[in-house]
C-alpha positions as CSV (number, residue, x, y, z in Angstrom):
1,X,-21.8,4.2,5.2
2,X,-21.5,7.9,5.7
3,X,-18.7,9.3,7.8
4,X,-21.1,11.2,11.0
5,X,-20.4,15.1,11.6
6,X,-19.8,16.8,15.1
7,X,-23.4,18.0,15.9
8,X,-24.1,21.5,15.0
9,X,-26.3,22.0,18.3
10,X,-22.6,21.4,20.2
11,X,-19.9,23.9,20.7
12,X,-17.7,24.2,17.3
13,X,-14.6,24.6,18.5
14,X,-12.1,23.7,21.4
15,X,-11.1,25.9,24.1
16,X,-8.2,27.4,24.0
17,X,-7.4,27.4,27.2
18,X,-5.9,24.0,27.8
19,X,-5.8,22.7,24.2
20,X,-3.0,20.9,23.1
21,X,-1.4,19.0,20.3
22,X,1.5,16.9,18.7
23,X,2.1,15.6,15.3
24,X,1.7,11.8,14.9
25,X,4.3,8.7,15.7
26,X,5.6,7.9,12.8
27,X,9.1,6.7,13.4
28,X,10.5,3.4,13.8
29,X,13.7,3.5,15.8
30,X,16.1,0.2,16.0
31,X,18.5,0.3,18.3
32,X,22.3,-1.0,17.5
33,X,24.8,-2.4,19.9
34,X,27.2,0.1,18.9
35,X,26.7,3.4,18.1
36,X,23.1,5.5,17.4
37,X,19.9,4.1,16.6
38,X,18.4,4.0,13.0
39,X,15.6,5.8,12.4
40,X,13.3,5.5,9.7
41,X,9.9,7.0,8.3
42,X,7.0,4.3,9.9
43,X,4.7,5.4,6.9
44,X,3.8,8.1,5.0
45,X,0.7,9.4,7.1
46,X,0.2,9.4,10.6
47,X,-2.5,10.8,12.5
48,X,-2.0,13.8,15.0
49,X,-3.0,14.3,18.7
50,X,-5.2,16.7,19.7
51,X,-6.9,17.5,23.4
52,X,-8.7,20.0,24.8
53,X,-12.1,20.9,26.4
54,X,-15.6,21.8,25.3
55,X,-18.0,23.1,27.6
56,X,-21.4,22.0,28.0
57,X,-24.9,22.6,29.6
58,X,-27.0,19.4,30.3
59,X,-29.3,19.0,27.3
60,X,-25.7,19.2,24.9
61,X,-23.5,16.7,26.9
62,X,-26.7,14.6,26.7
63,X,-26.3,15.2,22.3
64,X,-22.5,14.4,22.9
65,X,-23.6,11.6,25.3
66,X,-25.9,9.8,21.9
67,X,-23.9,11.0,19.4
68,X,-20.2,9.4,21.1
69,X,-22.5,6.2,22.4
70,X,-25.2,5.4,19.9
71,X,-23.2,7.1,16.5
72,X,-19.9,6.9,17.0
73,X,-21.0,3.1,18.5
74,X,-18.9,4.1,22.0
75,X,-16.0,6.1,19.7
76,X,-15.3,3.5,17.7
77,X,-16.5,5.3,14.3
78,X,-14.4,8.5,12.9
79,X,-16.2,11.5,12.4
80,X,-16.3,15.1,10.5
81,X,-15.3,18.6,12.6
82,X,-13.6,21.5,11.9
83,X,-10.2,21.0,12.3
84,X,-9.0,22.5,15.7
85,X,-6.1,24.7,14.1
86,X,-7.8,26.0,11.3
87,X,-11.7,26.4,11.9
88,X,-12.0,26.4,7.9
89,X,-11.4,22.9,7.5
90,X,-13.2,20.0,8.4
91,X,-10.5,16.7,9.0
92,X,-11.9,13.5,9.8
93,X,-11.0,12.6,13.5
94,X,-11.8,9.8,15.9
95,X,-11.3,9.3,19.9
96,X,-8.0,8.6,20.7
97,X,-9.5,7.9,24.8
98,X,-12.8,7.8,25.9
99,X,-14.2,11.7,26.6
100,X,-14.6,12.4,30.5
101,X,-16.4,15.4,32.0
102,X,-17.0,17.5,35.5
103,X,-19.8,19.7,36.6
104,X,-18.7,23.3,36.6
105,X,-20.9,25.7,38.0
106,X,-23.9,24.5,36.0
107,X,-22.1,23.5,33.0
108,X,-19.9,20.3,32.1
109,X,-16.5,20.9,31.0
110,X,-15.7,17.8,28.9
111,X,-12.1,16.6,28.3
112,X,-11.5,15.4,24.8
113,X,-8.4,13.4,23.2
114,X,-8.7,13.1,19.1
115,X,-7.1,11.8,16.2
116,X,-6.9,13.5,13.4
117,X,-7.1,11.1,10.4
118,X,-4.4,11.7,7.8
């Protein structure tokens, strides 16, 4: 089975304005009765967080509304997009949360929380 890509009739990237990111968990921290905690690499790939918004007018959050339901199968698939710190490369990503959206002014500003697969 192929890996789906971000439709090309939605926007390409993530707004700036509110994006956000963090490198993946990957530690594994025991604590001692005396002293520090050890800490210790969990693996040696984690996959990194990344939020932000798109913005959308109806007939595209209806794409994004088949594409996350009926070809992700409700999120549960990864996917192909570019990746949202360097537009030249495409990552494979997944949901990390279901997507949520408002009405803006005519538009849909959709809130988005991705993994991106090491």
């Amino acid at each position: 089975m192929s890996v789906p890509t971000w439709p090309t009739t939605l926007p390409q990237s993530m707004l700036m304005s509110g994006y956000g990111g963090s490198p993946g968990d990957n530690q594994l921290r025991s604590n001692m009765d005396v002293g520090p905690a050890k800490v210790r690499r969990r693996s040696t790939a984690a996959p990194r967080k990344e939020t932000g918004n798109v913005i959308l007018s109806r007939d595209q959050l209806a794409t994004f509304r088949e594409f996350y339901d009926d070809i992700l199968l409700s999120g549960a698939l990864r996917f192909t997009w570019h990746d949202p710190t360097d537009p030249e490369t495409t990552v494979e990503m997944r949901f990390a949360e279901k997507p949520a959206w408002t009405a803006q002014e005519g538009f849909f500003n959709v809130s988005l929380s991705l993994e991106i697969l090491p």
